[in-house]
PDB file of N, CA, C and O in Angstrom:
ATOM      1  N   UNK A   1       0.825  -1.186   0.000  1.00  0.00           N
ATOM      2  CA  UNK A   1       0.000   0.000   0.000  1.00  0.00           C
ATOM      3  C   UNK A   1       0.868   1.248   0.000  1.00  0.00           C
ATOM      4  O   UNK A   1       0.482   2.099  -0.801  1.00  0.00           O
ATOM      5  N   UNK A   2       1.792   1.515   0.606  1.00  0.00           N
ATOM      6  CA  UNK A   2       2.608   2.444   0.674  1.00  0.00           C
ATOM      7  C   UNK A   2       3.472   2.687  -0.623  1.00  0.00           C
ATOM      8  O   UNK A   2       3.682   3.816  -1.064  1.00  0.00           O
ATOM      9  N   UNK A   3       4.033   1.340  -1.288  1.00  0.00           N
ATOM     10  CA  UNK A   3       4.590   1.664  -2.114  1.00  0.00           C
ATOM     11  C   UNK A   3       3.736   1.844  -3.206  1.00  0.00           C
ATOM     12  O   UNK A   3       4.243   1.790  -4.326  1.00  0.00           O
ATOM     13  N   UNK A   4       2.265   2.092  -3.070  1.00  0.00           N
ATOM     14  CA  UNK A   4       1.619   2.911  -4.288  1.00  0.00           C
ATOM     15  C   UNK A   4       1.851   3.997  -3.425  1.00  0.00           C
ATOM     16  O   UNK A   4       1.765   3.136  -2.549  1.00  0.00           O
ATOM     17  N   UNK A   5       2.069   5.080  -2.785  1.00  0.00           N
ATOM     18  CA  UNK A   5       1.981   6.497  -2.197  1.00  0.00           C
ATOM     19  C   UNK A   5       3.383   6.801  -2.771  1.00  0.00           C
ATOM     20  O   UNK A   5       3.644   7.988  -2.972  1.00  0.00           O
ATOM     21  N   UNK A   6       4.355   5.827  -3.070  1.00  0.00           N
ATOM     22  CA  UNK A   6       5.620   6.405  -3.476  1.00  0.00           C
ATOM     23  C   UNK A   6       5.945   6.964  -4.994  1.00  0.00           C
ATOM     24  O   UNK A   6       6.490   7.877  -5.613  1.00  0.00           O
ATOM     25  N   UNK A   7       5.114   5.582  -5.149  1.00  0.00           N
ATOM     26  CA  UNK A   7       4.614   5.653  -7.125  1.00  0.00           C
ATOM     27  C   UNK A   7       3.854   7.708  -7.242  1.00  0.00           C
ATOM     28  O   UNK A   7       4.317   8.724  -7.762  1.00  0.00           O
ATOM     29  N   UNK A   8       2.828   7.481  -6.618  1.00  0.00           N
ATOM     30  CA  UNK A   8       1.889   8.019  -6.712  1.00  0.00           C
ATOM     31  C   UNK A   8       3.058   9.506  -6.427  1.00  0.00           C
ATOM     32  O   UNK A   8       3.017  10.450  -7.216  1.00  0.00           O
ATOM     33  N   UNK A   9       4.149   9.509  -5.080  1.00  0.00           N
ATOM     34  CA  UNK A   9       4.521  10.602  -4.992  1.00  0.00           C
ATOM     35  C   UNK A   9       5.556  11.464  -6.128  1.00  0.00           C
ATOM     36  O   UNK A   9       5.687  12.666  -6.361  1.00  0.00           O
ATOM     37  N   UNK A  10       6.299  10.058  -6.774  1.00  0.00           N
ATOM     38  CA  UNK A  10       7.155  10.593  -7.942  1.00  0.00           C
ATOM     39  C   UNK A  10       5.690  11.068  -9.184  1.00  0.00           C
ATOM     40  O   UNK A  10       5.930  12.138  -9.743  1.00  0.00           O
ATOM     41  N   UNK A  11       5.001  10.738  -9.401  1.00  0.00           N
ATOM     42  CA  UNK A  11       3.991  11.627 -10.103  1.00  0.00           C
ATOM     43  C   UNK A  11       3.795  12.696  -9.791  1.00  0.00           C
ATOM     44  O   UNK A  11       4.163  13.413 -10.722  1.00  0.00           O
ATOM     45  N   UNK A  12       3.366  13.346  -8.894  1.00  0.00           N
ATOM     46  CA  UNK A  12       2.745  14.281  -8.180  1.00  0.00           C
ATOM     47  C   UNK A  12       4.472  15.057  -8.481  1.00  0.00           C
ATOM     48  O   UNK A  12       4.571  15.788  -9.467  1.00  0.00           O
ATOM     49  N   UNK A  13       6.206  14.744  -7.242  1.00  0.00           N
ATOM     50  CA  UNK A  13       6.987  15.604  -7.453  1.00  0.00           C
ATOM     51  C   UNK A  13       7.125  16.534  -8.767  1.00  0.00           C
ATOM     52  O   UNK A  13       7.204  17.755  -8.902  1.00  0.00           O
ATOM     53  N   UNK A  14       7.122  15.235  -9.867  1.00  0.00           N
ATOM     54  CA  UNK A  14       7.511  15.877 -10.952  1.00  0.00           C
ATOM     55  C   UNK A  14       6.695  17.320 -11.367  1.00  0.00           C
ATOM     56  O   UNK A  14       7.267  18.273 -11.895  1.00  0.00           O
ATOM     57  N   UNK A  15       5.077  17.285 -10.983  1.00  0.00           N
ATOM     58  CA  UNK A  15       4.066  18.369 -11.862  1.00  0.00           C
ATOM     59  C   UNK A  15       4.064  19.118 -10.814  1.00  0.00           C
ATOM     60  O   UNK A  15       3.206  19.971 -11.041  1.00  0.00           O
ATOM     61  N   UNK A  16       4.631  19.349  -9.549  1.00  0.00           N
ATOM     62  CA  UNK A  16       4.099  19.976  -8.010  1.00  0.00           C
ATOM     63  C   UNK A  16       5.166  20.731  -7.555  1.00  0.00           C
ATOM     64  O   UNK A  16       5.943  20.085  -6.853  1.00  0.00           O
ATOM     65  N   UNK A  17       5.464  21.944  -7.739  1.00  0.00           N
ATOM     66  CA  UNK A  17       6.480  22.935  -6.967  1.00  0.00           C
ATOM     67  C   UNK A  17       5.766  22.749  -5.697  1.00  0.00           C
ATOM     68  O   UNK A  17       6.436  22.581  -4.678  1.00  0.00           O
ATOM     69  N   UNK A  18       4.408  22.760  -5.638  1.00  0.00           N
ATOM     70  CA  UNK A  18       4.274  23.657  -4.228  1.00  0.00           C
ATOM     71  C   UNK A  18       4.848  21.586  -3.149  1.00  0.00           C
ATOM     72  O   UNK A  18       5.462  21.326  -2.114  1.00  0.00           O
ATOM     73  N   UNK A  19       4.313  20.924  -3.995  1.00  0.00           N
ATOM     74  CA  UNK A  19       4.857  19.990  -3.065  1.00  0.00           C
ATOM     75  C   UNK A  19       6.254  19.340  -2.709  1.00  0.00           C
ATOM     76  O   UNK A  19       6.440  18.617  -1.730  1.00  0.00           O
ATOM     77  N   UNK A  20       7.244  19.712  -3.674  1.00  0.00           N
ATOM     78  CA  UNK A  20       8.308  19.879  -3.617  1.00  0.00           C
ATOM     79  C   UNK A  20       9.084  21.121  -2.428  1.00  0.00           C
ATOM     80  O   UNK A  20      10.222  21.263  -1.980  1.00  0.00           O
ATOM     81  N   UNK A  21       7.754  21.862  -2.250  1.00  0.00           N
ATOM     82  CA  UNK A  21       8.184  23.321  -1.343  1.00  0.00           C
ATOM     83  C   UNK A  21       8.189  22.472  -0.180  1.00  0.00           C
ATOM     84  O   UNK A  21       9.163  22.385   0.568  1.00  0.00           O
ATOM     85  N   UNK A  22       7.022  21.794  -0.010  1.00  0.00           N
ATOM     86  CA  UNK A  22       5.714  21.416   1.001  1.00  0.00           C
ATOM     87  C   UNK A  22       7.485  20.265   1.966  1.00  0.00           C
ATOM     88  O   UNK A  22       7.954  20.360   3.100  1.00  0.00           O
ATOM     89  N   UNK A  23       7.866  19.402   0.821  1.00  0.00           N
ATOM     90  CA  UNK A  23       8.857  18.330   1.857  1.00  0.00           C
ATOM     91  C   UNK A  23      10.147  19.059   1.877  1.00  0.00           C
ATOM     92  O   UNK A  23      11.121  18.485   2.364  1.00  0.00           O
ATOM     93  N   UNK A  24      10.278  20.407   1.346  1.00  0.00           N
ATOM     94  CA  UNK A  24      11.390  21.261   1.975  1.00  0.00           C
ATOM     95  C   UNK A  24      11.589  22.005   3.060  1.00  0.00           C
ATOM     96  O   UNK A  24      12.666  22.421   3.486  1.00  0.00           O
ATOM     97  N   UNK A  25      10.335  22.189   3.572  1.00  0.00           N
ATOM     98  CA  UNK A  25       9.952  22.957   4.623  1.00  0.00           C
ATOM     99  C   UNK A  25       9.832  22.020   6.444  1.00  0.00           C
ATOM    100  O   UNK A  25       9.512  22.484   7.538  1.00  0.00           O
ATOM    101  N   UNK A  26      10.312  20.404   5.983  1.00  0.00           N
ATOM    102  CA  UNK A  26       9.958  19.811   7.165  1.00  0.00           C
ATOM    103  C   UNK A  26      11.058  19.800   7.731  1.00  0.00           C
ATOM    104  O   UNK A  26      11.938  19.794   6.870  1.00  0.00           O
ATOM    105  N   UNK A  27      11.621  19.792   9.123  1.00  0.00           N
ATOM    106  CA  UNK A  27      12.953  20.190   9.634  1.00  0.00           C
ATOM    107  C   UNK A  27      13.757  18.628   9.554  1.00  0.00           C
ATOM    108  O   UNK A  27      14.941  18.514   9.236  1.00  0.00           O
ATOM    109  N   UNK A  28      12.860  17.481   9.909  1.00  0.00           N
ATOM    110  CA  UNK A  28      13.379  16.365   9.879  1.00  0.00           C
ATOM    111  C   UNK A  28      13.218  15.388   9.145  1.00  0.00           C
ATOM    112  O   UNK A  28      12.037  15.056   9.246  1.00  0.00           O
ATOM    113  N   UNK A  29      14.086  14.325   8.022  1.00  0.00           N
ATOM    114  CA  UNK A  29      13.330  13.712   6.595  1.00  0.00           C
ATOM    115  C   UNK A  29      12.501  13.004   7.499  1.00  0.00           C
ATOM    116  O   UNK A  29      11.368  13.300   7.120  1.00  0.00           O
ATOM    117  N   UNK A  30      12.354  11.945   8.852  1.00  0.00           N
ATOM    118  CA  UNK A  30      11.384  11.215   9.399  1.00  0.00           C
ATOM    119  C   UNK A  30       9.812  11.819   9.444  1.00  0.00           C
ATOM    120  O   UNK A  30       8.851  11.088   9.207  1.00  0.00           O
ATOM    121  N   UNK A  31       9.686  13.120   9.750  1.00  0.00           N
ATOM    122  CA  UNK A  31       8.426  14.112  10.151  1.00  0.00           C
ATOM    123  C   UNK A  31       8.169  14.024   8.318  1.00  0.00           C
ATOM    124  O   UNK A  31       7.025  13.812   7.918  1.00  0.00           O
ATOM    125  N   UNK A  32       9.021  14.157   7.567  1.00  0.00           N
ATOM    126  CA  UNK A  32       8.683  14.073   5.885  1.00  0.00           C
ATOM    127  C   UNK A  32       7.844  12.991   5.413  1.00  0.00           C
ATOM    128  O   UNK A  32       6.717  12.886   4.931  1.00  0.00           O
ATOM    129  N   UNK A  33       9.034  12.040   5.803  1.00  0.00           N
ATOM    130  CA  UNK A  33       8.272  10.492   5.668  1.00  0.00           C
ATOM    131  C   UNK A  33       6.790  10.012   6.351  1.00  0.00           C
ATOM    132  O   UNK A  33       5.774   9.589   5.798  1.00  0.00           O
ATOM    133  N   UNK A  34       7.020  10.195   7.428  1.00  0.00           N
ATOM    134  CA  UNK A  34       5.406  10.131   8.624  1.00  0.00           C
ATOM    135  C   UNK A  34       4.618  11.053   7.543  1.00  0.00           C
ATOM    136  O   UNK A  34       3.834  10.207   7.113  1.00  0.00           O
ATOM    137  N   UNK A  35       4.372  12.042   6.949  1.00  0.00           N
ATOM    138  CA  UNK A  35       3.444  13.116   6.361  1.00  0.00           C
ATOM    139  C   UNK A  35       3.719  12.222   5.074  1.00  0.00           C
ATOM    140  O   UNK A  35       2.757  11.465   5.204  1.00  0.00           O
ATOM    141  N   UNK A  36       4.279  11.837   4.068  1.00  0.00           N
ATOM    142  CA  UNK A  36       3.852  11.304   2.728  1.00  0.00           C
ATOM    143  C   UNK A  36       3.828   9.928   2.830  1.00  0.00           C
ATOM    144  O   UNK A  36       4.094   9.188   1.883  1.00  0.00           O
ATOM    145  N   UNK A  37       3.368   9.362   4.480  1.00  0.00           N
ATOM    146  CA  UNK A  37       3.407   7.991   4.618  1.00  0.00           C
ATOM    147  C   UNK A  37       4.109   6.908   3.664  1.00  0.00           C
ATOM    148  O   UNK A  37       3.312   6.029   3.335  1.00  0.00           O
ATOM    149  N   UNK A  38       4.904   6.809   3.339  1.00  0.00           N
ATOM    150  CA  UNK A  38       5.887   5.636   3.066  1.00  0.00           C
ATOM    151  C   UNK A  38       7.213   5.848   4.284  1.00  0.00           C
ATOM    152  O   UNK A  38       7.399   6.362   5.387  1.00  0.00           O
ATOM    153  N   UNK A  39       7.973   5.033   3.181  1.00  0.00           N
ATOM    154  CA  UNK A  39       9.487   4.707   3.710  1.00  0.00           C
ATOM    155  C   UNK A  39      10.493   4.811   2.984  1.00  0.00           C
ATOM    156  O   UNK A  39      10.102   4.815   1.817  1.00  0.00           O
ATOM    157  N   UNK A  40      12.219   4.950   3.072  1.00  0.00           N
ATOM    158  CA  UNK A  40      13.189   4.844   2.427  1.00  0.00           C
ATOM    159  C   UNK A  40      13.146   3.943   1.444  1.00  0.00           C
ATOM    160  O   UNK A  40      13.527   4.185   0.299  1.00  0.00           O
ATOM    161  N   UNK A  41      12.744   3.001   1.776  1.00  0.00           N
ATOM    162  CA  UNK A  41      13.039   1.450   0.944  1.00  0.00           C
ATOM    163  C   UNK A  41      11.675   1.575   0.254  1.00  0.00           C
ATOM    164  O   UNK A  41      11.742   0.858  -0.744  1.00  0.00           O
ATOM    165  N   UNK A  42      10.972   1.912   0.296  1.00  0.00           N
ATOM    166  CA  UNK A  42       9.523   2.122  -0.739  1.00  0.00           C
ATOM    167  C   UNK A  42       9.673   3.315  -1.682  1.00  0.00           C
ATOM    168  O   UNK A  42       8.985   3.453  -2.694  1.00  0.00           O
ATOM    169  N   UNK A  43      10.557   4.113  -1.307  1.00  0.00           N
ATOM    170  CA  UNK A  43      10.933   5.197  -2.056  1.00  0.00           C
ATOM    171  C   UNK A  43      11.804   4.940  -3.065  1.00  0.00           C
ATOM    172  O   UNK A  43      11.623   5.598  -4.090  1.00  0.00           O
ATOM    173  N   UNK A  44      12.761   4.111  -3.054  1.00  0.00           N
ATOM    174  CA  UNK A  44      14.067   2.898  -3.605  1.00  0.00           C
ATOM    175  C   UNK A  44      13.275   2.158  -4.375  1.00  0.00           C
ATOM    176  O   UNK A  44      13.665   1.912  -5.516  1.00  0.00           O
ATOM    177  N   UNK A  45      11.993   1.644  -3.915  1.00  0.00           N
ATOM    178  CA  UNK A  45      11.593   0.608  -5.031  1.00  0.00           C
ATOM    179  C   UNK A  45      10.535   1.427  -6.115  1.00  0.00           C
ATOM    180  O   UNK A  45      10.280   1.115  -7.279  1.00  0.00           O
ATOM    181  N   UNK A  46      10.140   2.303  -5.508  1.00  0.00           N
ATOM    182  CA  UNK A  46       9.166   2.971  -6.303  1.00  0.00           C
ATOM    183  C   UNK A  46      10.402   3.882  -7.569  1.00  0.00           C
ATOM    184  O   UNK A  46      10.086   3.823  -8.758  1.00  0.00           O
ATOM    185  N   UNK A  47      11.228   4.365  -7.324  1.00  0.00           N
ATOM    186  CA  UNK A  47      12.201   4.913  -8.210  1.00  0.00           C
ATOM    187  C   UNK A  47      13.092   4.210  -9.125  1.00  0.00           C
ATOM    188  O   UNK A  47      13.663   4.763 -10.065  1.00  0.00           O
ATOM    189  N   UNK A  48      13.223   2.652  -8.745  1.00  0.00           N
ATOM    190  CA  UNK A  48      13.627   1.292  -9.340  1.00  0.00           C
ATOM    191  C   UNK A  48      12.699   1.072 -10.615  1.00  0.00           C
ATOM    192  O   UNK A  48      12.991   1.029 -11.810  1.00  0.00           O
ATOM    193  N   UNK A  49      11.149   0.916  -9.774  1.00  0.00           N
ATOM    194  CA  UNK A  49      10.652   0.361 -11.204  1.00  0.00           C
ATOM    195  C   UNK A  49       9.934   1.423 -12.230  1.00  0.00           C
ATOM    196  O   UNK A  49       9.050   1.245 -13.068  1.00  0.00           O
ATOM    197  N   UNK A  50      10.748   2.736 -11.790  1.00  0.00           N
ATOM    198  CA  UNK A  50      10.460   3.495 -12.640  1.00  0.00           C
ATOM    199  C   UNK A  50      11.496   3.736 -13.391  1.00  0.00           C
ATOM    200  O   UNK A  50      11.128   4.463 -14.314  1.00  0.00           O
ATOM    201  N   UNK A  51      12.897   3.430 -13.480  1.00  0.00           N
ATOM    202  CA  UNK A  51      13.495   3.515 -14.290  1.00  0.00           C
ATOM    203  C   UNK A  51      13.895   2.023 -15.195  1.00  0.00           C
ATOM    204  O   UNK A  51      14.675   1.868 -16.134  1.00  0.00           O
ATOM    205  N   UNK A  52      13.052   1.085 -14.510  1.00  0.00           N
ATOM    206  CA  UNK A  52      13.198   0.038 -15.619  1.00  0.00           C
ATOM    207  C   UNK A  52      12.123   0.479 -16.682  1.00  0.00           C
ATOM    208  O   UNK A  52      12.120  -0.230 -17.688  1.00  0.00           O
ATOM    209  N   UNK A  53      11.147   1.582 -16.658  1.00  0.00           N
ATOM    210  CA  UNK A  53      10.363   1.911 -17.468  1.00  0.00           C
ATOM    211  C   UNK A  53      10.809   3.007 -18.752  1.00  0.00           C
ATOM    212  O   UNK A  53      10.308   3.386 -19.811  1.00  0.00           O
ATOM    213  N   UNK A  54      12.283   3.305 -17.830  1.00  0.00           N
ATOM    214  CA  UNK A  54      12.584   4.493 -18.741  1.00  0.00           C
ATOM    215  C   UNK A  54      13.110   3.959 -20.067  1.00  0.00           C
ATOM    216  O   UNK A  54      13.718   2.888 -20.057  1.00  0.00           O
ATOM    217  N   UNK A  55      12.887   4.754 -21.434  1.00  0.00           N
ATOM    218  CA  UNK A  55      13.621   4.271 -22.862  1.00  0.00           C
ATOM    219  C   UNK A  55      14.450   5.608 -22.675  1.00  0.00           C
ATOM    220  O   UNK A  55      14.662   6.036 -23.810  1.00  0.00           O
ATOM    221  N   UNK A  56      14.693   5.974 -22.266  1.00  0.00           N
ATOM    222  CA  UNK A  56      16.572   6.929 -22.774  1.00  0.00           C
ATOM    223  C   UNK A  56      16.955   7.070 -21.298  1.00  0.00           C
ATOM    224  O   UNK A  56      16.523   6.845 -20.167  1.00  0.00           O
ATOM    225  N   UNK A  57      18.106   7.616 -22.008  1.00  0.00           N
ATOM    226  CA  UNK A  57      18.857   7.809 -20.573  1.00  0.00           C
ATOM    227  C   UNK A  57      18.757   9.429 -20.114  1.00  0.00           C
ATOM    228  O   UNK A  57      19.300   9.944 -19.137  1.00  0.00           O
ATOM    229  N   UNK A  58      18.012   9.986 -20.982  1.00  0.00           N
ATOM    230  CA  UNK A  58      17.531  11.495 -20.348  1.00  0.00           C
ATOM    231  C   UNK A  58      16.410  11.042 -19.137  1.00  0.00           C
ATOM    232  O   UNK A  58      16.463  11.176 -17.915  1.00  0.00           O
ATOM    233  N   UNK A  59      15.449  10.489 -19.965  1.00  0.00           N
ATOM    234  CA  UNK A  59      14.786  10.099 -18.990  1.00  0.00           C
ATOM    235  C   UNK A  59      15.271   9.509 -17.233  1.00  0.00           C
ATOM    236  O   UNK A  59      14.920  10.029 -16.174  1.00  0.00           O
ATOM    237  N   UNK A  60      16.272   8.136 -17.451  1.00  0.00           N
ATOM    238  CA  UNK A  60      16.704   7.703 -16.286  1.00  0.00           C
ATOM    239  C   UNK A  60      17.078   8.654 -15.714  1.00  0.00           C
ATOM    240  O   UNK A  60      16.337   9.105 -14.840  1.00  0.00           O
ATOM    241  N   UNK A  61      18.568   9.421 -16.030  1.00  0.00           N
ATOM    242  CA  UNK A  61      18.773  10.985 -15.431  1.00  0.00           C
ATOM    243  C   UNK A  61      17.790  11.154 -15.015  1.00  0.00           C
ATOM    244  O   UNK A  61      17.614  10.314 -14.132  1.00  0.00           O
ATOM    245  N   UNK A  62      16.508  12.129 -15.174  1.00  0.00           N
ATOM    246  CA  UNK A  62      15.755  12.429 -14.065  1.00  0.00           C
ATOM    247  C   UNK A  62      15.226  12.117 -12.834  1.00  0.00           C
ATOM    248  O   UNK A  62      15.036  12.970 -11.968  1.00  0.00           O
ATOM    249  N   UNK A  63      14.919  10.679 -12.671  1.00  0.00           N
ATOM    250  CA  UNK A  63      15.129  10.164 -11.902  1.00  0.00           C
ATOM    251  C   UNK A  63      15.953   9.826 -11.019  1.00  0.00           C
ATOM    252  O   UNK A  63      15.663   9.789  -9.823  1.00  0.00           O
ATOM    253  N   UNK A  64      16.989   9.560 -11.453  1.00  0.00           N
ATOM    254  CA  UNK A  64      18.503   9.656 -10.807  1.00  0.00           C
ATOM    255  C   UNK A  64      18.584  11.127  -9.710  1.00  0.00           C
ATOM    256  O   UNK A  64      18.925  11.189  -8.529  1.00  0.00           O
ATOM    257  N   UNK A  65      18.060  12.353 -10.778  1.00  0.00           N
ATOM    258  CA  UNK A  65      18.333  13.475 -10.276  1.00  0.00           C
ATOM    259  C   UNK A  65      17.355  13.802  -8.926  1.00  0.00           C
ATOM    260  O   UNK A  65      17.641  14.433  -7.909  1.00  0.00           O
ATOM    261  N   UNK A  66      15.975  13.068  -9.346  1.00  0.00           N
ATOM    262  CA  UNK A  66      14.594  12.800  -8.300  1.00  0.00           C
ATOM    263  C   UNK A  66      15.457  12.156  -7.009  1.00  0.00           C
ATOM    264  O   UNK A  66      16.039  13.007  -6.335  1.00  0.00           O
ATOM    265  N   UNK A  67      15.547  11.352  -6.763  1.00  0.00           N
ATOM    266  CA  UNK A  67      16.475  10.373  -5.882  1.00  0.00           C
ATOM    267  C   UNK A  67      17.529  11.087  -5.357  1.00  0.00           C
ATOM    268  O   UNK A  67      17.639  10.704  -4.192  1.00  0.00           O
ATOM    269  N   UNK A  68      18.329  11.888  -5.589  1.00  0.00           N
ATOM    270  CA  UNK A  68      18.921  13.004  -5.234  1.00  0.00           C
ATOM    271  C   UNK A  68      18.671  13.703  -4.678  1.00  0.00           C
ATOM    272  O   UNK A  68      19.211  13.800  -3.576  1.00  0.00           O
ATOM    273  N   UNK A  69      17.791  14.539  -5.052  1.00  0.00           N
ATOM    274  CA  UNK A  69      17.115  15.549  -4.789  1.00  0.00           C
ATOM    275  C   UNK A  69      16.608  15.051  -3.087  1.00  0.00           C
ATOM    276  O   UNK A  69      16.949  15.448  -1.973  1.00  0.00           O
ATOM    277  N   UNK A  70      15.836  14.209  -3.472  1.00  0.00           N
ATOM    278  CA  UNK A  70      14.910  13.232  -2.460  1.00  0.00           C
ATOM    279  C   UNK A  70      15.679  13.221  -1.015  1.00  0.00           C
ATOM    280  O   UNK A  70      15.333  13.543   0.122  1.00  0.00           O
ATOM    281  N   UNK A  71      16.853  12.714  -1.572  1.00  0.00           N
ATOM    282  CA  UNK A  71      18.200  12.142  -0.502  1.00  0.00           C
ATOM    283  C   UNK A  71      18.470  13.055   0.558  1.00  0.00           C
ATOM    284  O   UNK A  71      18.617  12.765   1.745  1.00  0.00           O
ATOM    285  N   UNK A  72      18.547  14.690  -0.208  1.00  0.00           N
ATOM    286  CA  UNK A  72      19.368  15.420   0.248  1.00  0.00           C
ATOM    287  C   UNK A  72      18.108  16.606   1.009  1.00  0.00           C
ATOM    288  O   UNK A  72      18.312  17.728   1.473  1.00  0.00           O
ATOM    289  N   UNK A  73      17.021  15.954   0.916  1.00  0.00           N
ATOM    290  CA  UNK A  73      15.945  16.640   2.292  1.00  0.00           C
ATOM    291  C   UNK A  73      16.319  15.754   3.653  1.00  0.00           C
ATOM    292  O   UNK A  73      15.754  15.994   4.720  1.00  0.00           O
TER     293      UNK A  73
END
C-alpha cells in the first residue's frame, strides 16, 4: 500500500512545486516520511521500477536526479 503512495509521490513531485516546497519545509526527513506515509526502501523501489520503465537515458537521469534531490531533504 505504501509503495503505491511512493509511485503516486514521484507523479505528483515531478508536476508539483508547491509539493516539492511542502517536503522542503519539514525540519526532519522522518516528520517528511510520517506526512507522505511511506518509507526509504519504498521510495528505492518505487524509483527502481520506474526507471526500468525508462527508454533513454535522459529520462533515467531524471530520476537519478529525483532520488537526489529526495536524498538530500
Amino acid at each position: 500500500m505504501a509503495l503505491s503512495k511512493a509511485i503516486q509521490f514521484l507523479g505528483d513531485a515531478i508536476s508539483s512545486k508547491e509539493l516539492r516546497d511542502k517536503c522542503a519545509e519539514f525540519k526532519t526527513r522522518r516528520e517528511m516520511l510520517k506526512w507522505l506515509d511511506f518509507n526509504d526502501v519504498e521510495f528505492e523501489d518505487a524509483i527502481n521500477m520506474q526507471l526500468v520503465k525508462c527508454r533513454s537515458a535522459d529520462d533515467a537521469e531524471f530520476f537519478h536526479q529525483l532520488r537526489m534531490w529526495f536524498k538530500l531533504l
